[in-house]
C-alpha positions as CSV (number, residue, x, y, z in Angstrom):
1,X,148.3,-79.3,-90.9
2,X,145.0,-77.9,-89.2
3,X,142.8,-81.3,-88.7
4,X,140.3,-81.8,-86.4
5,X,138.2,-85.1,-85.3
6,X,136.3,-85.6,-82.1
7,X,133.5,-87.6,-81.1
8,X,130.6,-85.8,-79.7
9,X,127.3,-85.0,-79.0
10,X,125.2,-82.6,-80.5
11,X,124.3,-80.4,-77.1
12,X,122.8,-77.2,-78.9
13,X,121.9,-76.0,-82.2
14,X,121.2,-72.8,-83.7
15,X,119.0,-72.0,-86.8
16,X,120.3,-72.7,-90.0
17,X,120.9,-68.7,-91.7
18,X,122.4,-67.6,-94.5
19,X,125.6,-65.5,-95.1
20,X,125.1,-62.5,-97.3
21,X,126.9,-64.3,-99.6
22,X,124.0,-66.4,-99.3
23,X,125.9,-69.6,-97.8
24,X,123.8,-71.3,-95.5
25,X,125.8,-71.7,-91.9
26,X,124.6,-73.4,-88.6
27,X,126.5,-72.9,-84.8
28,X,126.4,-75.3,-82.5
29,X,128.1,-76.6,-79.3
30,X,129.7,-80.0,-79.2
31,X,130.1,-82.0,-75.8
32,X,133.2,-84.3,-75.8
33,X,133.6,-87.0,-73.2
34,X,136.2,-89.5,-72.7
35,X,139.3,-91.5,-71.0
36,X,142.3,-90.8,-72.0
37,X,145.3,-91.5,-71.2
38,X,148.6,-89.0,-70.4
39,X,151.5,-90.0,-68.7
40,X,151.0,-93.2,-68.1
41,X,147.8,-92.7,-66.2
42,X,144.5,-92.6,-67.1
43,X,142.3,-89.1,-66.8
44,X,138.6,-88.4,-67.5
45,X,138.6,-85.5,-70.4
46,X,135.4,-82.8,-70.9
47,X,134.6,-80.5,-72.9
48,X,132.5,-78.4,-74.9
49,X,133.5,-76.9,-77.9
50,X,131.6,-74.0,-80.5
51,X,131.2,-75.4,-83.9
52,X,129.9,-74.7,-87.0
53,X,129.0,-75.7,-90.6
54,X,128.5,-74.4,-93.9
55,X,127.8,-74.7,-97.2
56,X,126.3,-78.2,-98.0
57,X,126.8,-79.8,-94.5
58,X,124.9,-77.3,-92.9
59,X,121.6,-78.8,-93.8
60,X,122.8,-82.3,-92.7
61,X,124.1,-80.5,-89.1
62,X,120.6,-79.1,-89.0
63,X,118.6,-82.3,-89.5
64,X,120.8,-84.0,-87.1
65,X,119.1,-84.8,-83.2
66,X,120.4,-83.1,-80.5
67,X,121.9,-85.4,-78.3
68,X,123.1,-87.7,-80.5
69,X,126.8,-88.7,-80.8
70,X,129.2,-88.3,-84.0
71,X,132.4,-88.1,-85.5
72,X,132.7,-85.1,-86.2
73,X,135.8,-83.9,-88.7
74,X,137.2,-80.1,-89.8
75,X,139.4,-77.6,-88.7
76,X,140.1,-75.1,-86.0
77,X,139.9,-71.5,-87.1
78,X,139.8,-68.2,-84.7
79,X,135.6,-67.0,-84.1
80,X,137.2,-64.0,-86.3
81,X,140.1,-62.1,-87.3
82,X,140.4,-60.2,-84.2
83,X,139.7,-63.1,-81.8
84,X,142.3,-65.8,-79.8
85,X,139.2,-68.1,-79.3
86,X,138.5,-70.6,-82.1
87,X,135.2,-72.3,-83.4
88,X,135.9,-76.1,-84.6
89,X,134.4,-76.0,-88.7
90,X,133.0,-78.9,-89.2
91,X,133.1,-80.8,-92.8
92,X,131.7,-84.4,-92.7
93,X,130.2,-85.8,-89.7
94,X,128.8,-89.2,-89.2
95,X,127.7,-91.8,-87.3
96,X,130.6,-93.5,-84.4
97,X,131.8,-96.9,-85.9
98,X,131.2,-100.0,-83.1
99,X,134.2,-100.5,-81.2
C-alpha cells in the first residue's frame, strides 16, 4: 500500500497549468513540523516535501492560503520515471481536526 497523510502548511504554490492532456496540475511545497517520538525518546521532526495536485483538487490546492495548515492525503510517486526523488500527490486535503 502507497498512502500518504501529513499535516502541513502550505509554504509555496505554483500556478495552476494544464497538462496537454488538458488536466489542470498545481506544485507546491509542504512544510511539516512536529514531535515525535522514536525510541522511547522524544525528537523534533522537519521537513519540506514537493507536492502536487491534479485533476479536480487542483483548483481547491490553488484557492487555498499559503501558510495555512492541513491534512493533507495521497501518495508518493518518483518526480518521473527516470528520477529516485519523489513528489507527495495529493488527493483530498482539509482542514486539521482540534485535538
Amino acid at each position: 500500500m502507497n498512502q500518504f497523510q501529513v499535516i502541513a502548511s502550505l509554504a509555496e504554490r505554483d500556478v495552476l497549468r494544464y497538462t496537454p492532456a488538458g488536466i489542470p496540475i498545481v506544485t507546491a511545497r509542504l512544510q511539516h513540523q512536529s514531535e515525535q517520538v522514536e525510541a522511547g525518546m522524544k525528537r523534533q521532526v522537519e521537513f519540506e516535501i514537493a507536492a502536487l495536485a491534479a485533476g479536480e483538487i487542483s483548483g481547491a490546492l490553488n484557492r487555498a492560503a499559503l501558510g495555512e495548515v492541513f491534512r493533507f492525503t495521497g501518495f508518493l510517486a518518483r518526480r518521473n520515471r527516470n528520477s529516485k526523488s519523489v513528489v507527495f500527490h495529493i488527493v483530498d486535503f482539509g482542514p486539521v481536526a482540534p485535538d
